[in-house]
N, C-alpha and C positions, 0 to 999 in steps of 0.2 A: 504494500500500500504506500502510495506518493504519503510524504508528510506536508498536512496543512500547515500554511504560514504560520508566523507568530501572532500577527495582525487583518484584519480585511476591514477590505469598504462597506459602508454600510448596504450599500448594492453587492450583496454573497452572494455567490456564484455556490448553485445546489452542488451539492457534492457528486450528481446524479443524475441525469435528466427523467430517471426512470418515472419520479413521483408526478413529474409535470404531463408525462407522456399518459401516465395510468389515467390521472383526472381527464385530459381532453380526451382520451377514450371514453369515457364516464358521458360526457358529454354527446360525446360522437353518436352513441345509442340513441339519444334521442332526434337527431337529426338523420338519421336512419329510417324511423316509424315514418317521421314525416317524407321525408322522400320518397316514402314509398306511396303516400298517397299524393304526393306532388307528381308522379307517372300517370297515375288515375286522372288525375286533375288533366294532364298532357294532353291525353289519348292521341297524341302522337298527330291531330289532326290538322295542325297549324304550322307546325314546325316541320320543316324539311330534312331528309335522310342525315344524319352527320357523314360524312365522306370519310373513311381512315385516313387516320393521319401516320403519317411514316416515322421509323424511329427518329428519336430527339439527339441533333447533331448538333451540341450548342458550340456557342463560337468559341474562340481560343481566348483563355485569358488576360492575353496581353490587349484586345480589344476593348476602347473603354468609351462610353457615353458619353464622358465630361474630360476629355487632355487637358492634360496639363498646358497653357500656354504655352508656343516657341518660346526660345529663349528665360523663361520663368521656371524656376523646379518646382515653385506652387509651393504653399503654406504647409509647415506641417507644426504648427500648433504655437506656443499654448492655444486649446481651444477653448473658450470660456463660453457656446452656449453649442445646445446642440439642434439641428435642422433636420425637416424633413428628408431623408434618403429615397423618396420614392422616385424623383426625376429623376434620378440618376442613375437608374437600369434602363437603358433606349427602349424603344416599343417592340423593336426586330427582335432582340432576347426575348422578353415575356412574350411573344407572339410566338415564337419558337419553344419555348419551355413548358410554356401553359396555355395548353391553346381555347380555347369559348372563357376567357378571362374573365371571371370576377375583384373587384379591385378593393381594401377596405387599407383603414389606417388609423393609429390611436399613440398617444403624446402621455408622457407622465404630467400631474395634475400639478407640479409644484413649480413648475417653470421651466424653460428651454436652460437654465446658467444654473439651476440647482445641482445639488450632491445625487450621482442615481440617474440623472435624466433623461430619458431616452425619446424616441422615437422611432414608430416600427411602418412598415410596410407588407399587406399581403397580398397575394395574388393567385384563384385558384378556379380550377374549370368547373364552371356551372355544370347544373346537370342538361343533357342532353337528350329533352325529347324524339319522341319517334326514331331511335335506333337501339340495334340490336346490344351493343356495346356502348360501357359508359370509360371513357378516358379521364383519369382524375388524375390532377397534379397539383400539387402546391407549393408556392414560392412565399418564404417571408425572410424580412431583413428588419434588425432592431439596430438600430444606432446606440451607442450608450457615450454620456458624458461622465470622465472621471478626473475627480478634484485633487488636488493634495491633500491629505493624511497629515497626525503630529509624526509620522514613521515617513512618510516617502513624500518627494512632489508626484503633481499631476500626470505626468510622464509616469512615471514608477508607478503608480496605482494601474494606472492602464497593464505595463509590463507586469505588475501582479496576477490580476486578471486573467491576461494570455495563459501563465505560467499555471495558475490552477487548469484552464481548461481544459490545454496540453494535457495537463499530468492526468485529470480524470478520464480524456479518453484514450490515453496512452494505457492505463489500466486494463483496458477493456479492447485493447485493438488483437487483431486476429485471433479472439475469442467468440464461445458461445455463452451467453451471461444465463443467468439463472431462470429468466421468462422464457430464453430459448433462442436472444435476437442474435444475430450471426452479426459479428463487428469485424469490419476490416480495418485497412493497414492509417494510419495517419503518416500523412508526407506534408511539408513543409514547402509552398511553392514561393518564389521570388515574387511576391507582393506587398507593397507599401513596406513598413516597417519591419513587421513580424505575420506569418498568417503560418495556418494550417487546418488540411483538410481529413474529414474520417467520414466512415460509411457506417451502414448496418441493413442488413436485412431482418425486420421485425419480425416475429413472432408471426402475425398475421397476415405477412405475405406483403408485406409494402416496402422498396427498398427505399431507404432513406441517405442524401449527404448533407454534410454540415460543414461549413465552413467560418472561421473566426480568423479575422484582419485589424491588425490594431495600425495607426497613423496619426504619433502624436501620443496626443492624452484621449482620443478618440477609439472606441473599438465597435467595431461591426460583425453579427452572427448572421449569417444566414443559414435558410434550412432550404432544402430540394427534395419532395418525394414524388413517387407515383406507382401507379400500376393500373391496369388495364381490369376488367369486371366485367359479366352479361349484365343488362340492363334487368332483367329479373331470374328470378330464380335463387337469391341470394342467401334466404332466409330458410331452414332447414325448419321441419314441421315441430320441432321444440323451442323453435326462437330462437337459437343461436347462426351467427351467420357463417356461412360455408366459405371459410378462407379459402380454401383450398383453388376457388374460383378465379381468384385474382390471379392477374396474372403481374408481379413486381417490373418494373423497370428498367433495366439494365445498370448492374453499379455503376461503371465507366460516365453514364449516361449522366446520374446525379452526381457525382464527384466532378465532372467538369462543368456543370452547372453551374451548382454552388460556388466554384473557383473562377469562372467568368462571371460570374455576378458580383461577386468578390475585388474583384477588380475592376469592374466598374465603379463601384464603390467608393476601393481607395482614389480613386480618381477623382471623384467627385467631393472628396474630401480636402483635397490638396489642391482645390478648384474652391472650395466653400473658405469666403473671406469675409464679407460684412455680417454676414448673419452666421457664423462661428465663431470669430475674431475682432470683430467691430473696424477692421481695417477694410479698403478704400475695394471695392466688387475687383476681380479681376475676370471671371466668367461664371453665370448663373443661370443653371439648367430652369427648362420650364418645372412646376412641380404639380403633384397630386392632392389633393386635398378633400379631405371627408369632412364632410359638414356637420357643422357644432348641432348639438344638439338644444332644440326651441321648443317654446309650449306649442302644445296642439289643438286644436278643435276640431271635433271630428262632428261631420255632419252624416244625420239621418232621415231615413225618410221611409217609416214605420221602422222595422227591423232590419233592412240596411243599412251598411254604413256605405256612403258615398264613394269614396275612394282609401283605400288605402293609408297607415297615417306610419309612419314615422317610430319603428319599434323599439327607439332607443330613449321616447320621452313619456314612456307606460309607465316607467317606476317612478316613485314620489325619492327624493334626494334621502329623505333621513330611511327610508328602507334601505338603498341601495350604502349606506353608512354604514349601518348595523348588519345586511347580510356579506357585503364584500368591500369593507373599509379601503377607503384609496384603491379602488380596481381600476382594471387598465380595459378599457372599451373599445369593443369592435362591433363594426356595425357591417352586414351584408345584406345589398338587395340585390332585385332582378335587373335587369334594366328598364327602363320606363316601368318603374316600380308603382309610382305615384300615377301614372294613367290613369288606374281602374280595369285593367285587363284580367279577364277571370283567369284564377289559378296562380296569381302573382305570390311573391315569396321572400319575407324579409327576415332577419334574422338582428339579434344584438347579443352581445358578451360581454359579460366583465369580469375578468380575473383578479385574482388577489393573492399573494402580492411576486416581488416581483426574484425574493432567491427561495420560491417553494415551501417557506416552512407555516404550517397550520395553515393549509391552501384553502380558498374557498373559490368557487365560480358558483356564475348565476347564467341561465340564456333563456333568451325568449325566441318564439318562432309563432309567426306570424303567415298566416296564408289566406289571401282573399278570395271568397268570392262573389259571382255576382248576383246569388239570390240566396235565400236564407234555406233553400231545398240542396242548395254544391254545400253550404255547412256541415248539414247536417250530414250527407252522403259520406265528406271526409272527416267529419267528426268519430265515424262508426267504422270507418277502414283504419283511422288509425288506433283506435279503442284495440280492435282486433290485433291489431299491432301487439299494442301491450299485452294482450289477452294470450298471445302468442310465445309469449316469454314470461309468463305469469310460473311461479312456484318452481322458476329452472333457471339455471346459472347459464350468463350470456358475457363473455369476452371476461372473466374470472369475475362477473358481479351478480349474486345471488338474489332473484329479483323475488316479493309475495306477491301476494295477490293483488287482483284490481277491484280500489275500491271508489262506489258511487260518493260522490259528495253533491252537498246541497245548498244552496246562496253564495252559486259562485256562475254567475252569468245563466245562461239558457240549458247549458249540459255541462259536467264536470266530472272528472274519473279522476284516480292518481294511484297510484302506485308506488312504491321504494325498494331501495336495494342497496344491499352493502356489501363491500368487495374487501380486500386488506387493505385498502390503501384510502377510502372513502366511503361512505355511508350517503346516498342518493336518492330525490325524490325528484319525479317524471309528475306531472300534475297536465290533464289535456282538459282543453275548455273551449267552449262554443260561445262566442255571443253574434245572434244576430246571423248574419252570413261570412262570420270573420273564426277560423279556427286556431287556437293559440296555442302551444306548450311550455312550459316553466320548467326547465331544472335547475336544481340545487344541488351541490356537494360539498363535501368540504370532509377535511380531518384535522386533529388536534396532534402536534410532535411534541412530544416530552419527554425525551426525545423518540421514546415510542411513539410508532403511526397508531393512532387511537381514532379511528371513523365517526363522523360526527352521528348521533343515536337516532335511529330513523323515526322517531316522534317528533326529533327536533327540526332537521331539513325540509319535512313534510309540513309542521306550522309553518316555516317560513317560507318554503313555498307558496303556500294558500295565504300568504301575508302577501305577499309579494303577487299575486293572484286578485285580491282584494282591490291593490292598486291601479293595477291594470283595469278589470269592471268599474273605478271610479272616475279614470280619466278618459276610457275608450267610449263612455254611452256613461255620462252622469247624470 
């Protein structure tokens, strides 16, 4: 075992990715049920074949979005705030890496020049109506700002950083870890300051690369996965899903992914001047930007609701305190979300916090449609859903029964489950023509994983459930 520092930032870096991967697994089940009745919703009859697409031949690393100026070797630091990184992967990458792109982004709460700061970037293929086969990829990039220490400056806390994540996956390289994930080699490529890249083939069939680049007192993680899937057939008649289906990615494929996204990065880092530095622009990508979250008014007209509203201003501020203190928010919709197109699909997250310890998330899922008869239709295929993994263990989470509840919108189920690593409640709810799902997880490290007590994620779920029927139809 690598030996921990003497000291860390208060941004600690998990010892482990394992705890963070378990919970958005946790998660993932529930966008699972719905997916499958967002196919139903599809029926394939508006959307056009998806065409294969051919393997993913990303570019070479040394290609970058944002060059360095002729003649300038470009900034590298001190950097005193941190920016958004999402211009600064060109559209030709993510058009190539992730193809039917959905796009989302989220900032920490205490400021771009705070201790911790970061800023992320995702990017991941919608699902794809009317074909046989669903292509799923996922790109994310988190920017981190690090300060100086009473132990090191700004620079050295960065080079700390590096130095643990090196060592945790060096741990673990051309190994099989204890869930089963197959880890490959970590190499070191000639980018920015310090980088280096590791793989794994999970457990459940999805190959995964990871790559960390530090430039400066600046450091950038990116993750690359995918694999290939039928579009049904997924779900085996106990509720568990039939990995076996997927078909992973090719490693090669996400190792140079992640390492050309990597370096576009550092490029755009040592290109990032006024709004890193407070020094004079030298070149500034266009950038992405996800939109703050606003009150809502949602309009009806009997048991519709008009259009579609905005999934991420459902929870009231001091819920979202008390279930996921300081969480980091992500928002995903469809596109032309806000139309009113039946079968539309929004989603929000907020994770807490941000080096894994006593983790909690919250999401919500939202899908419209356009008469209160498509509700009820997919309110009752995703019931079945749950009903489906009722009283059986699904991806290591031990799900009960489903149960009715009552003075929570038009229809309400919920369910819980607890795994080792988290204690989970799934809560589906109907209002109107609008179908919604809540989950909640979390566990308590002391420094045993202690799973938060499925009485307790299940109130706060239906608290959290509460808030939503008061701001969607008050």
């Amino acid at each position: 075992m690598t030996q921990e520092p003497e000291s860390a930032p208060q941004d600690r870096p998990q010892r482990t990715n394992r705890k963070a991967l378990m919970l958005g697994a946790g998660a993932l089940g529930l966008v699972l049920v719905l997916g499958a009745v967002i196919a139903l919703a599809s029926g394939g009859s508006d959307v056009p074949d998806v065409p294969d697409v051919p393997a993913v031949s990303p570019p070479a690393a040394k290609e970058s979005a944002v060059p360095t100026p002729s003649g300038s070797p470009g900034v590298t630091g001190p950097y005193t705030k941190v920016t958004s990184p999402c211009g600064w992967v060109s559209q030709d990458t993510i058009a190539e890496l992730v193809p039917f792109t959905r796009f989302s982004s989220a900032e920490s709460d205490d400021g771009p020049g705070a201790e911790g700061a970061f800023a992320s970037c995702a990017w991941e293929s919608k699902f794809q109506g009317g074909s046989e086969k669903q292509i799923s990829r996922n790109l994310e990039v988190k920017l981190r700002l690090h300060v100086a220490s009473d132990s090191r400056d700004a620079v050295g806390e960065a080079g700390w950083f590096m130095e643990y994540q090196r060592g945790v996956a060096g741990e673990h390289a051309n190994k099989t870890d204890d869930f089963g994930d197959k880890h490959g080699a970590v190499t070191a490529p000639q980018i920015g300051d310090e980088a280096f890249v590791s793989s794994m083939l999970a457990h459940y069939n999805i190959q995964v690369g990871v790559a960390f680049v530090r430039v400066g007192n600046l450091t950038a993680e990116i993750g690359y996965e995918g694999d290939d899937h039928p579009t049904d057939g997924m779900l085996l008649p106990n509720g568990k899903v039939d990995e076996s289906k997927r078909t992973p990615i090719a490693e090669a494929a996400v190792r140079e992914g992640a390492e050309a996204v990597a370096a576009q990065i550092a490029a755009g880092i040592k290109s990032c001047t006024d709004l890193c530095t407070g020094q004079p622009a030298v070149s500034e990508p266009d950038r992405q930007e996800d939109a703050a979250v606003a009150p809502i008014a949602p309009s009806w007209k009997k048991d519709v609701l008009d259009k579609p509203v905005d999934p991420c201003a459902l929870l009231k501020q001091e819920t979202l305190g008390r279930l996921v203190p300081r969480g980091e928010m992500t928002r995903r919709l469809d596109d032309g979300y806000y139309s009113g197109k039946d079968g539309t699909y929004g989603e929000c997250a907020w994770d807490y916090p941000k080096d894994g310890s006593s983790p909690r998330k919250l999401q919500v899922v939202f899908l419209y449609g356009t008469g209160v008869s498509r509700g009820k239709d997919w309110f009752e295929a995703a019931k079945n859903r749950l009903d489906g993994q009722a009283n059986g263990d699904l991806a290591g989470t031990r799900y009960g029964p489903v149960e009715a509840l009552t003075g929570l919108g038009d229809q309400a189920v919920a369910q819980t489950g607890t795994s080792d690593l988290s204690g989970e409640a799934q809560l589906l709810m109907r209002v109107g023509n609008v179908v919604l799902e809540i989950s909640y997880l979390g566990a308590d490290y002391t420094p045993d994983t202690v799973p938060l007590p499925e009485d307790k994620v299940l109130a706060e779920a239906k608290a959290a459930a509460q808030d939503i029927v008061s701001i969607l139809r008050p």
